[in-house]
C-alpha positions as CSV (number, residue, x, y, z in Angstrom):
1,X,76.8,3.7,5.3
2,X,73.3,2.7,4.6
3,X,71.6,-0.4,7.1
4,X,70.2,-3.0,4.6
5,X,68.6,-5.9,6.3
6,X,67.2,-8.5,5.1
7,X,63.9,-10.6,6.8
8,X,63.1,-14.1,6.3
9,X,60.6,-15.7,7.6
10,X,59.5,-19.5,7.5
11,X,60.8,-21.2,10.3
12,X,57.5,-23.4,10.7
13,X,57.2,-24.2,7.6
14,X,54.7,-22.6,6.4
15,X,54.0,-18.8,5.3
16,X,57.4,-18.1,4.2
17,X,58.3,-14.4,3.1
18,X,60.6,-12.1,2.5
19,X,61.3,-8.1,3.8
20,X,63.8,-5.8,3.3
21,X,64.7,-2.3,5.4
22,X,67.2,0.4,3.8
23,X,67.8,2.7,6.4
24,X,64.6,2.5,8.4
25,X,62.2,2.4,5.4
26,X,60.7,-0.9,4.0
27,X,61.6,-1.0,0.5
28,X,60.1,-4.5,-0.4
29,X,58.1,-7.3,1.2
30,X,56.4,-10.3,-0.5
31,X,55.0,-13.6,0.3
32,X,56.6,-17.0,-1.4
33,X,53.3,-18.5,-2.1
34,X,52.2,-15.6,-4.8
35,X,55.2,-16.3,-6.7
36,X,55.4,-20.5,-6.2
37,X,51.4,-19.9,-6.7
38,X,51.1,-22.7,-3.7
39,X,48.8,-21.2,-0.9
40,X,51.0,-21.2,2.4
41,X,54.0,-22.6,0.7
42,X,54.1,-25.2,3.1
43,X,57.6,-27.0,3.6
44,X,59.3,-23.6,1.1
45,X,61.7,-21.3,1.8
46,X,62.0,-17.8,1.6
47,X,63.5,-18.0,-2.2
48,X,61.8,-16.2,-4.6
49,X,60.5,-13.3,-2.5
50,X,63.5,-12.5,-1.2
51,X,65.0,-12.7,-4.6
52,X,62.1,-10.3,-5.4
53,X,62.8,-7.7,-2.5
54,X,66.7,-7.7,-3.7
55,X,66.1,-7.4,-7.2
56,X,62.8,-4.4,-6.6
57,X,65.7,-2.5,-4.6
58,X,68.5,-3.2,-6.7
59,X,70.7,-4.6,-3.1
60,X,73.1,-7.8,-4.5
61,X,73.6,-10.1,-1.4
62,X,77.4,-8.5,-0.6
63,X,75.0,-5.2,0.3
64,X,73.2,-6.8,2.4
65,X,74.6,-5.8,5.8
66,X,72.2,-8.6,8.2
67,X,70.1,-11.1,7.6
68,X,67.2,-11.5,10.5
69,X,65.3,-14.6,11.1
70,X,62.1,-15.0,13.1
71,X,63.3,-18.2,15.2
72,X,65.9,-18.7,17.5
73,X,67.7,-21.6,20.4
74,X,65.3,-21.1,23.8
75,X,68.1,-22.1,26.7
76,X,67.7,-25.0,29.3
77,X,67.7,-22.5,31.6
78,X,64.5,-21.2,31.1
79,X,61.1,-22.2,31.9
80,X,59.7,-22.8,28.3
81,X,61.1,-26.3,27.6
82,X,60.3,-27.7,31.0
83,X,56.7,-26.4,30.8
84,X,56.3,-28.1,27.1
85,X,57.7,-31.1,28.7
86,X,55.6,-30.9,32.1
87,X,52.2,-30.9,29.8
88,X,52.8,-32.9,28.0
89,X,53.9,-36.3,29.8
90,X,51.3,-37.9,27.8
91,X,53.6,-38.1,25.0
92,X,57.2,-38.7,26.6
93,X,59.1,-38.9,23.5
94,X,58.2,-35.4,22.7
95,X,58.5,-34.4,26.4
96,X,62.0,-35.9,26.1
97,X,62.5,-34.5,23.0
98,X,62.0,-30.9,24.4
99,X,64.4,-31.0,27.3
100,X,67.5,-33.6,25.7
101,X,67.0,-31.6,21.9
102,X,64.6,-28.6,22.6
103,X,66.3,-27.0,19.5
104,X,66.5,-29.5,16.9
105,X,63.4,-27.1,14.9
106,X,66.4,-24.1,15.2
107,X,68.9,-25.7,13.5
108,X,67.2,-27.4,11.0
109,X,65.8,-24.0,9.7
110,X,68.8,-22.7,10.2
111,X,70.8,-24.8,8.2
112,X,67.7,-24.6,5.3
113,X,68.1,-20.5,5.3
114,X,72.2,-20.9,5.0
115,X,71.1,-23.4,2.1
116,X,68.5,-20.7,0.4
117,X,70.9,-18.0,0.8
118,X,73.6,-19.6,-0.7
119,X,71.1,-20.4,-3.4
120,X,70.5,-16.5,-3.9
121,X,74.2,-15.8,-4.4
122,X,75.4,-14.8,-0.5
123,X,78.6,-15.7,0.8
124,X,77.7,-17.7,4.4
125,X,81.1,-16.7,5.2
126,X,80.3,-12.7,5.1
127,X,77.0,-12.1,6.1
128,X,75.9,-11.9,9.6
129,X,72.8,-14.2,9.9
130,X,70.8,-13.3,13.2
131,X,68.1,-15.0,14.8
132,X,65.1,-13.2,16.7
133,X,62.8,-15.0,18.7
134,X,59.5,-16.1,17.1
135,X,57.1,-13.7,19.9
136,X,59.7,-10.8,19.6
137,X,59.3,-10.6,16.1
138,X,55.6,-10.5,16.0
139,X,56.0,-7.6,19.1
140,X,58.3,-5.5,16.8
141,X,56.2,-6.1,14.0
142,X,53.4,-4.1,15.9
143,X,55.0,-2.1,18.1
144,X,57.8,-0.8,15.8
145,X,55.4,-0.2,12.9
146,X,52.8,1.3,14.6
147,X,54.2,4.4,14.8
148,X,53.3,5.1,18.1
149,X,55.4,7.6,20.2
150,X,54.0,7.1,23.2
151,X,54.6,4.1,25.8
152,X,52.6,1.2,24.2
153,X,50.9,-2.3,25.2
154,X,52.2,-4.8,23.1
155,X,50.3,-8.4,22.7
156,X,51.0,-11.1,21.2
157,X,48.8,-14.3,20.5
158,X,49.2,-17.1,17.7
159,X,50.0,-21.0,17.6
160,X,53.0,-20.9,19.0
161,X,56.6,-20.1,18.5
162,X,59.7,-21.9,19.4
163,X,57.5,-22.7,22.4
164,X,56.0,-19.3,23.6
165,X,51.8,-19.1,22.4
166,X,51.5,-15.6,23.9
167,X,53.3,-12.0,25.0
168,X,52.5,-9.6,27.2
169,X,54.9,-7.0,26.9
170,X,55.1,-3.1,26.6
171,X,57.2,-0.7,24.1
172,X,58.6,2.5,25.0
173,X,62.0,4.5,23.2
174,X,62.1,2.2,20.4
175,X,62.8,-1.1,23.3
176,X,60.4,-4.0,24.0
177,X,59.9,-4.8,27.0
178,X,58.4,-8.9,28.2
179,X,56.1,-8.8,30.7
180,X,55.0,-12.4,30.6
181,X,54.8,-15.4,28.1
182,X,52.8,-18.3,27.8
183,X,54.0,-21.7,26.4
184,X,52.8,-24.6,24.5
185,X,50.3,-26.8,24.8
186,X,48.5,-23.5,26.4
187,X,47.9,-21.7,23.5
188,X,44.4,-19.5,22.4
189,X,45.7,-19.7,18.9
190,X,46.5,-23.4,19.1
191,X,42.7,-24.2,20.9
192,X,41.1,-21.9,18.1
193,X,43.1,-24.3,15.4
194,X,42.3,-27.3,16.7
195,X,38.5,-26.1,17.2
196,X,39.3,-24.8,12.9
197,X,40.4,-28.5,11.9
198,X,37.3,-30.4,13.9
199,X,35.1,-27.7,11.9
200,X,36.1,-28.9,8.9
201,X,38.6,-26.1,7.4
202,X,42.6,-26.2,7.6
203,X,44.4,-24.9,10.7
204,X,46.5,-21.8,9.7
205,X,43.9,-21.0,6.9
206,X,40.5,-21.5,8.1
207,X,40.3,-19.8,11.1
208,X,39.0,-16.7,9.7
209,X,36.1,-18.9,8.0
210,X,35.4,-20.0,11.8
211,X,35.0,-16.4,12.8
212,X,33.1,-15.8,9.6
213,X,30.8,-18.8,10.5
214,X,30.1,-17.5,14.3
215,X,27.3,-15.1,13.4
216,X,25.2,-17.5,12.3
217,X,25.1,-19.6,15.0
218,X,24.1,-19.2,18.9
219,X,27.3,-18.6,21.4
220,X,24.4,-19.8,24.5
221,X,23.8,-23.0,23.1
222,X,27.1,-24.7,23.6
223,X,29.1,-23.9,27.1
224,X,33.1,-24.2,25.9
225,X,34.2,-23.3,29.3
226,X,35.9,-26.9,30.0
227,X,38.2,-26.1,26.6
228,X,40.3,-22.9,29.0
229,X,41.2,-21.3,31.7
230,X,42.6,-18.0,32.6
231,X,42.9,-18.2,37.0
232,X,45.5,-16.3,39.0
233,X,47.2,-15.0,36.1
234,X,48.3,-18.3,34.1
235,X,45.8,-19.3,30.7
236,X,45.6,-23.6,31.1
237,X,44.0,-25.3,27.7
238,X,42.3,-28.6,28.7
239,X,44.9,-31.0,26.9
240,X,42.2,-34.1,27.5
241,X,40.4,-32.0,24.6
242,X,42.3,-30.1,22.4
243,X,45.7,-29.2,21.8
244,X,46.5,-32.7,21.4
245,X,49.7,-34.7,20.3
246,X,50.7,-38.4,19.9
247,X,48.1,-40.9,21.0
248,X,45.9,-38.4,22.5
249,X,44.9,-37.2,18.7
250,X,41.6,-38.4,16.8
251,X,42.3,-39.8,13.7
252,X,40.2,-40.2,10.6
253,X,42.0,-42.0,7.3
254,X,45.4,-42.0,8.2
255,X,45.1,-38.1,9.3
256,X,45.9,-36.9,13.1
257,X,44.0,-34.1,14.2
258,X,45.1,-31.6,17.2
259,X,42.0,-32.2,19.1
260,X,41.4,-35.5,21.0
261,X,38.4,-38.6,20.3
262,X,36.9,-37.6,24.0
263,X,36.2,-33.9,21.9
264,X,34.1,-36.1,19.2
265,X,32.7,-38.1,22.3
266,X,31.3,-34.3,23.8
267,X,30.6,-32.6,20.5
268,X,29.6,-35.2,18.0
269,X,31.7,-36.3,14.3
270,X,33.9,-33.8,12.9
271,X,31.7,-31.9,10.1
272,X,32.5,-32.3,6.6
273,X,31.5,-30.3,3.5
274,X,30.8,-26.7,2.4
275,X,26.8,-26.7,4.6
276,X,27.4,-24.1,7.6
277,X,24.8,-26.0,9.5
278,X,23.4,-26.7,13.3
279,X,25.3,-27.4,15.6
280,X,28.4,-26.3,13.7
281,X,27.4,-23.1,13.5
282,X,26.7,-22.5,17.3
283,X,30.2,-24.5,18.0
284,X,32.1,-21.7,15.9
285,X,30.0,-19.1,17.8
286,X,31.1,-20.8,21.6
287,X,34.9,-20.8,20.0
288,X,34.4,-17.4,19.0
289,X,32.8,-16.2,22.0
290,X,35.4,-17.9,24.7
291,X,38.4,-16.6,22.4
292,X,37.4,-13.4,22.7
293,X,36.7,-13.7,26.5
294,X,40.0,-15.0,27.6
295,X,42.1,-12.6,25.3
296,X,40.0,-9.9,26.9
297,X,40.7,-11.3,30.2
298,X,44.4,-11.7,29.2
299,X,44.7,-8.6,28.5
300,X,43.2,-6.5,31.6
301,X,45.5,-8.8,34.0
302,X,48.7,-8.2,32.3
303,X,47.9,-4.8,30.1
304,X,45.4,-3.0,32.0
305,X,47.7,-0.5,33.8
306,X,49.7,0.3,31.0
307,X,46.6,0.6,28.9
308,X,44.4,3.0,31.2
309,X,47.9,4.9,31.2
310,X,48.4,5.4,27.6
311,X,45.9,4.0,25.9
312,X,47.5,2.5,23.0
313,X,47.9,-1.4,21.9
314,X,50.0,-2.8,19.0
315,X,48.9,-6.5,18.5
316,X,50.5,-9.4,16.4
317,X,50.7,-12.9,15.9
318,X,47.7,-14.8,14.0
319,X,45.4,-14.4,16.8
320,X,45.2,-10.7,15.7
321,X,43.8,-11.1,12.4
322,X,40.1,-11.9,14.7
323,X,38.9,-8.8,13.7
324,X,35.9,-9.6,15.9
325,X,38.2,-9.7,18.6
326,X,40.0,-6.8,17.8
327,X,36.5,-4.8,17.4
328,X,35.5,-5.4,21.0
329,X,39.6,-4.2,21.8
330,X,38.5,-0.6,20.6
331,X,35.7,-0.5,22.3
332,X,37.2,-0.7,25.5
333,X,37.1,2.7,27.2
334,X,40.9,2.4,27.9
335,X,42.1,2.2,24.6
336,X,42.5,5.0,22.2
337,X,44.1,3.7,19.6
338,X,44.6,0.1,18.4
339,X,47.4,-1.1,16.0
340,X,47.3,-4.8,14.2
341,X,49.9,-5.7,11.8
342,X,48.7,-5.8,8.2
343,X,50.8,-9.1,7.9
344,X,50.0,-10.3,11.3
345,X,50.6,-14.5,10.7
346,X,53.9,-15.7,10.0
347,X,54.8,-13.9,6.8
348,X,55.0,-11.0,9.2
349,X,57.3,-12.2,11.4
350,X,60.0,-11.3,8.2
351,X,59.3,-7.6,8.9
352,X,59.2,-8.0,12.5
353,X,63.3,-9.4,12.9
354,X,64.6,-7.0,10.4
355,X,62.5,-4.0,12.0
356,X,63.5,-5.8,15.4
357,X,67.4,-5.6,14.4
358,X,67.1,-2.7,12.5
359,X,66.0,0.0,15.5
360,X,68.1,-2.6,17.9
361,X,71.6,-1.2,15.3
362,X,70.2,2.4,16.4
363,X,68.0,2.7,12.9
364,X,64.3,3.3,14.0
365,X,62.0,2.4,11.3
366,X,59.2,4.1,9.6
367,X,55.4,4.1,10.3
368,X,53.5,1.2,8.6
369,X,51.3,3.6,6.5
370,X,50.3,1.1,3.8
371,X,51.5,-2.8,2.3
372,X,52.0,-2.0,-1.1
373,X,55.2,-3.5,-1.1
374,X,55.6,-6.7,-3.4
375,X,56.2,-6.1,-7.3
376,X,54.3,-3.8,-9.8
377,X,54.3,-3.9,-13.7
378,X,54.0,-2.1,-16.9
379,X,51.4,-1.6,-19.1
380,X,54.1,-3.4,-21.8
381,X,55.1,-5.9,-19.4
382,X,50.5,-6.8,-19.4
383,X,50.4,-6.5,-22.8
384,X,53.1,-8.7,-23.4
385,X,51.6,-11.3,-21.2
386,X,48.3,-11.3,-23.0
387,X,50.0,-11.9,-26.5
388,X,51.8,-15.2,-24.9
389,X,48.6,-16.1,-23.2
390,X,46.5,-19.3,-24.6
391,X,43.4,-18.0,-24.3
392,X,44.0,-15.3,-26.9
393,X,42.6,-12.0,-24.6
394,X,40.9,-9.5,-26.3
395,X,42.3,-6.1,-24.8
396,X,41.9,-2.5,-25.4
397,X,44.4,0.4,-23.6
398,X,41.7,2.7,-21.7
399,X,41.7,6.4,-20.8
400,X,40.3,7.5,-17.5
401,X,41.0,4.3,-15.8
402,X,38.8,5.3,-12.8
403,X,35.6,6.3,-14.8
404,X,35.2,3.5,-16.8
405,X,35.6,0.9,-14.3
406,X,33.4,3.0,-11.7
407,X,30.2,2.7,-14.8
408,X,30.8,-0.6,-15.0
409,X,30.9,-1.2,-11.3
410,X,27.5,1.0,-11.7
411,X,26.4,-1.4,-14.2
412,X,26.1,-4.2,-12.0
413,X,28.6,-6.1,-13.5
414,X,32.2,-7.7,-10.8
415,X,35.7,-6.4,-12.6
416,X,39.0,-7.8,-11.5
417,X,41.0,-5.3,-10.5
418,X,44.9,-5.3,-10.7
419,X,47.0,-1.9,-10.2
420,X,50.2,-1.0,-8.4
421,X,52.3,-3.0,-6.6
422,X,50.8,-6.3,-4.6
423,X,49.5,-6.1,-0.9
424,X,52.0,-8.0,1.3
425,X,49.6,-9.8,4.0
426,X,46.6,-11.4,3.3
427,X,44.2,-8.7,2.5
428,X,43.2,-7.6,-0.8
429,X,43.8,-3.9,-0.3
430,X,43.1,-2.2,-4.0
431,X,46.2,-4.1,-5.9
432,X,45.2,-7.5,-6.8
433,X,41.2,-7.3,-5.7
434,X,37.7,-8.3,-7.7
435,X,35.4,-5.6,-7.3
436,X,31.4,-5.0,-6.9
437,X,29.0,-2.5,-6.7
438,X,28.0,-2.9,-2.9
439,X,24.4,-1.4,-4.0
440,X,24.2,-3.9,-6.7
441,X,21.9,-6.5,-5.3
442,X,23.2,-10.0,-5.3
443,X,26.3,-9.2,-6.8
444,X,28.1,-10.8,-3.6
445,X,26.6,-14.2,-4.6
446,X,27.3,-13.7,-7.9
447,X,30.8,-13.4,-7.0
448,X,31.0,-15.7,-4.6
449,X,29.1,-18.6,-6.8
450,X,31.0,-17.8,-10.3
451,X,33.9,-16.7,-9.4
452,X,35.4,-17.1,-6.2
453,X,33.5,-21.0,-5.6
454,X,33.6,-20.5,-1.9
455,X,31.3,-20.8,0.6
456,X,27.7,-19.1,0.3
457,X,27.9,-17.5,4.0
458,X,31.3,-16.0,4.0
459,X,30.8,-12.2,4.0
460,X,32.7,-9.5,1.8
461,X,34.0,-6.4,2.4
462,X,34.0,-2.8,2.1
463,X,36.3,-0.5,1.3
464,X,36.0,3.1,1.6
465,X,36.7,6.9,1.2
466,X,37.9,8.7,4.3
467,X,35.7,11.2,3.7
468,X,32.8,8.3,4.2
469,X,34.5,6.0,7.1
470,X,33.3,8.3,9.7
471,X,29.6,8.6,8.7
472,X,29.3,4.8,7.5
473,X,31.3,3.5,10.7
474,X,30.1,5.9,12.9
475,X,33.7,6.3,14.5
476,X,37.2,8.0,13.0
477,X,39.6,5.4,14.7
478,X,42.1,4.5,11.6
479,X,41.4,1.2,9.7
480,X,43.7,1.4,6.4
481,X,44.2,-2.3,6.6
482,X,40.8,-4.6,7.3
483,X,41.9,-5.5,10.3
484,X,38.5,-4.9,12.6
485,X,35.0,-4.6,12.3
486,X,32.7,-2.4,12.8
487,X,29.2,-2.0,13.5
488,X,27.4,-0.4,10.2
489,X,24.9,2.5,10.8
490,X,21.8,1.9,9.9
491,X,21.5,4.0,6.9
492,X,24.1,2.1,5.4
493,X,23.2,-1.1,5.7
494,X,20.6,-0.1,3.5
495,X,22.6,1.5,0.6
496,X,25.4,-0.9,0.7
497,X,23.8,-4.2,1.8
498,X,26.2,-6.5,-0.1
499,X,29.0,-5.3,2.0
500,X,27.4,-5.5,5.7
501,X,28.1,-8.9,7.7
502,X,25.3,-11.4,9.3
503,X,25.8,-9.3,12.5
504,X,25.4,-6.0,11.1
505,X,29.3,-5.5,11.1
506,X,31.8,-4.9,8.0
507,X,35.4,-5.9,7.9
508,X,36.4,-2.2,6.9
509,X,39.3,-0.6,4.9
510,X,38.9,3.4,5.2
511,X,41.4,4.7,2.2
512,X,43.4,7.9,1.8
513,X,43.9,9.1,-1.6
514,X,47.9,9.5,-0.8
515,X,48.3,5.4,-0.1
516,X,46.8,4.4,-3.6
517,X,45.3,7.3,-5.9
518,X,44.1,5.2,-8.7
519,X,41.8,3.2,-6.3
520,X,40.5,6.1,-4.5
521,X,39.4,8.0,-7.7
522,X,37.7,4.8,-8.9
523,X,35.5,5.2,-5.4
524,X,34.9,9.1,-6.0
525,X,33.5,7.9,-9.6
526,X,31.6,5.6,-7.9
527,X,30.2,7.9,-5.5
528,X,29.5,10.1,-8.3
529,X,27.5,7.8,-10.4
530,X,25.8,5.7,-7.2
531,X,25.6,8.5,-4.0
532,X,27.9,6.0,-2.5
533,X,31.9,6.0,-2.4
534,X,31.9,2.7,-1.3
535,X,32.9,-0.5,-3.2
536,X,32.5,-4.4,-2.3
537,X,36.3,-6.1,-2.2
538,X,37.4,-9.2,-2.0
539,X,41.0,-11.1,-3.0
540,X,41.8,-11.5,-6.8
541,X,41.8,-15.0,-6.3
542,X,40.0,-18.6,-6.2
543,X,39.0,-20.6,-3.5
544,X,42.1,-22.5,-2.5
545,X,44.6,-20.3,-4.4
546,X,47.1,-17.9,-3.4
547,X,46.5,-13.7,-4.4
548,X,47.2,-13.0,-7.6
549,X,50.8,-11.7,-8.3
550,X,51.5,-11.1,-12.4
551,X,49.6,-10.6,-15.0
552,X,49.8,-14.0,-16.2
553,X,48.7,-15.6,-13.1
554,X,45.8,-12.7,-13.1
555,X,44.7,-14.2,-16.9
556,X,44.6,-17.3,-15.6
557,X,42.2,-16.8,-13.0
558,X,39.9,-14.6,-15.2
559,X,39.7,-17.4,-18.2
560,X,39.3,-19.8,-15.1
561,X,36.1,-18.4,-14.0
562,X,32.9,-16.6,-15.0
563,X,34.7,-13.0,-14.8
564,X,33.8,-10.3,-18.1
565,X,35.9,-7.9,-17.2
566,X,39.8,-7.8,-16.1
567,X,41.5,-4.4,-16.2
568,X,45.8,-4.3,-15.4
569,X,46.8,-1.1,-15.3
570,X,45.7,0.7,-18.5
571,X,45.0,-2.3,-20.8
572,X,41.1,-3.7,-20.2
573,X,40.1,-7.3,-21.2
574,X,36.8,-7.9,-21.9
575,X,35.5,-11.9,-22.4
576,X,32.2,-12.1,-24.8
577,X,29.4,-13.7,-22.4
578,X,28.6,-17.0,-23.2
């Protein structure tokens, strides 16, 4: 009898997704928002990418043997709710809240997955609906996909879950094990967001654009010390500052903020705009800078044994998409090897309770090797969607896919790339990406001006041949998934400047040619044609919008920008300039 379990994940309310294990393998997983084309699909459920992962597999709901969730009831008992409510006294009707109805979030998701399953055909009566707490998930998520044999360090930092903010925890034999947990309001991930929002971006999105800011600015300038503490083993964010609920938040037109007026008092009005400008820049630097300083310091208390022991760490939760952080990780002398989830937000937490229940039924689960999981399509099916299109493409079915992209590539000119089946997480990964020349000088502005419309100083990214990784990144630690930075040599920062960060670092993907062929050959042809098998990457997307999932949304986009060149699959559209 085969396993089938099915993940969903949206319990708070945003970044809902769907995954499904047969077995042990993951056959499908897909984020909501590329199909409801709403960026986070705030307030959705799980419906259309789990109707997705069913149909891809050809699994009706009667097959599906479990359905894991990535939230579940935290007992009286414990010390989670009575920390929430200790903290925050400030505010005693949520303090109240926490220890008279600490599960009221459980059961309304709850009852809103029954109500989207029932919607995808699944009799509540016969399937076996089993939650996973929030922090576990993101654990298994890592550890269980990280193919690590070995005994492993297992960490753990986002927002928070049903009230945990952090795990400390190890992995051995297939079984987590919790070392220690932190609770809100004392949450990195929550400081960071609230720190995001009084920058100026959206918490839960613009947290990388803060870490993409910090290079530009000055960490010494600014001492963020008062924000956190980590003393005698317990991390304490300074809730007169940050972190904030009820009357304690700052408010500007009818909007509450998760940092406090006495921040604004310190640091000055929130900033506003796209201008990446003093002292903005140097505030995103301090953030930056103390994030990465009490993570460190997190770590060494509570992994540092296990770590000088094995020398492995599998990391989760949103806090490990810092790939600044995670760069100074691998450079720690203790660690060997360091494994982030692909999908390490909230849309991974779907693959995290059905791997979680999966190996806990005595089915281990496969190696994460690659996330091309979400849907593919035909050459018909692109064709078919350029006849119904309004904007009447021009298209032409190429030979030699690789070849005649690379020359254009060569040519100076961005190309929308589309092949394969969709990335699941948010990195464009060679399925739905735009492409550049990284030797092609000011084609990152060109992209980011025309086509993109984002901000000027957010950097782009490489990726790269294995056969070049090594040489460009002067190190052969395994990066499939743009998950850290890396210092660029020298040399290369002078053939591929387009691709190399403020601070001399690129967020790097180093590809083999068995995870996605196509892409790989395009980067030989490039190599061929420019000395360099490297190509500038970035999301098939606009500013604001989710990745690109069908062709039609990919048309769209293309005729919604300054873009010449599309290619899906084997059919190439060209737009005349203007």
């Amino acid at each position: 009898m085969a396993l089938t379990i099915l993940g969903l994940s949206g319990a708070l309310t945003h970044d809902p997704s769907a995954a499904l294990y047969v077995d042990g393998k993951l056959v499908a997983a897909a984020e909501e928002e590329r199909f409801v084309r709403d960026k986070h699909a705030k307030g959705r459920m799980p419906y259309e990418s789990a109707k997705f992962c069913l149909d891809f597999a050809g699994v009706k709901p009667a097959d599906v043997d479990v359905v894991a969730i990535p939230f579940a009831p935290i007992s009286l008992m414990g010390p989670a709710r009575w920390h929430y409510a200790k903290r925050y006294w400030y505010a005693p009707d949520r303090a109240l809240d926490a220890i008279l109805n600490g599960n009221r979030r459980y059961r309304r998701y709850r009852r809103r997955i029954e109500w989207c399953l029932q919607q995808l055909g699944f009799d509540l009566a016969k399937v076996e609906l089993v939650p996973v707490e929030h922090h576990l998930t993101h654990a298994s998520s890592a550890y269980h996909c990280s193919g690590f044999a070995e005994k492993t360090a297992i960490l753990g930092i986002d927002g928070k879950g049903e009230y945990a903010t952090t795990f400390f925890g190890w992995g051995e034999n297939g079984q987590i094990h919790k070392i220690k947990e932190f609770y809100d309001p004392d949450s990195l991930g929550g400081l960071y967001g609230a720190l995001t929002e009084y920058l100026g971006f959206e918490m839960l999105d613009g947290e990388y654009k803060v870490m993409g800011m910090a290079p530009y600015g000055d960490a010494a300038k600014y001492d963020f010390s008062r924000l956190a503490t980590f003393e005698n083993g317990e991390l304490i964010i300074n809730t007169d500052y940050a972190n904030v609920i009820g009357f304690r938040r700052y408010k500007e037109n009818g909007k509450g903020y998760y940092f406090s007026p006495k921040l604004v008092e310190w640091l000055g009005p929130m900033r506003h705009g796209d201008i990446a400008d003093d002292p903005y820049i140097h505030y995103a630097a301090s953030m930056q800078k103390l994030f990465e300083d009490l993570a460190l310091q997190m770590m060494d208390h509570y992994l540092g044994d296990i770590l000088r022991e094995t020398g492995r760490l599998a990391f989760a939760g949103g806090g490990a998409l810092n790939v600044k952080l995670n760069q100074k990780i691998i450079a720690r002398p203790e660690v060997r090897e360091l494994f982030v989830q692909p999908a390490s937000g909230d849309s991974g937490t779907a693959v995290g309770a059905a791997s979680y229940v999966s190996v806990a039924r005595g089915v281990p689960v496969e190696k994460m090797e690659h996330v091309y999981l979400g849907p593919a399509y035909t050459n018909e099916e692109v064709i078919a969607a350029c006849a119904r299109h309004p904007s009447q493409p021009q298209w032409t079915r190429i030979d030699k896919v690789p070849e005649r992209i690379a020359q254009i590539l060569a040519d100076g000119h961005p190309v929308a790339w589309f092949q394969g089946r969709m990335e699941f997480g948010p990195r464009a990964l060679g399925g739905r990406s735009i492409l550049g020349c990284p030797s092609a000088q000011g084609v990152a502005d060109r992209i980011n001006e025309q086509i993109k419309f984002r901000e000027r100083w957010r950097p782009f990214c490489p990726s790269m041949l294995d056969t070049v990784g090594p040489r460009m990144l002067a190190t052969d630690h395994p990066a499939p998934f743009m998950t850290f930075t890396f210092e660029v040599a020298e040399e290369w920062r002078r053939r591929v400047p387009e691709v190399v960060h403020e601070d001399g670092t690129a967020r790097a993907q180093v590809l083999e040619r068995a995870h996605n062929p196509r892409y790989y050959d395009l980067m030989v042809e490039l190599e061929r044609l420019t000395g360099n098998g490297v190509v500038l990457n970035t999301s098939l997307n606009r500013r604001g919008e989710p990745m690109i999932c069908s062709p039609t949304d990919a048309l769209n986009m293309f005729f919604g920008s300054d873009l010449q060149y599309l290619v899906m699959e084997d059919i190439l559209v060209v737009k005349e300039p203007a």
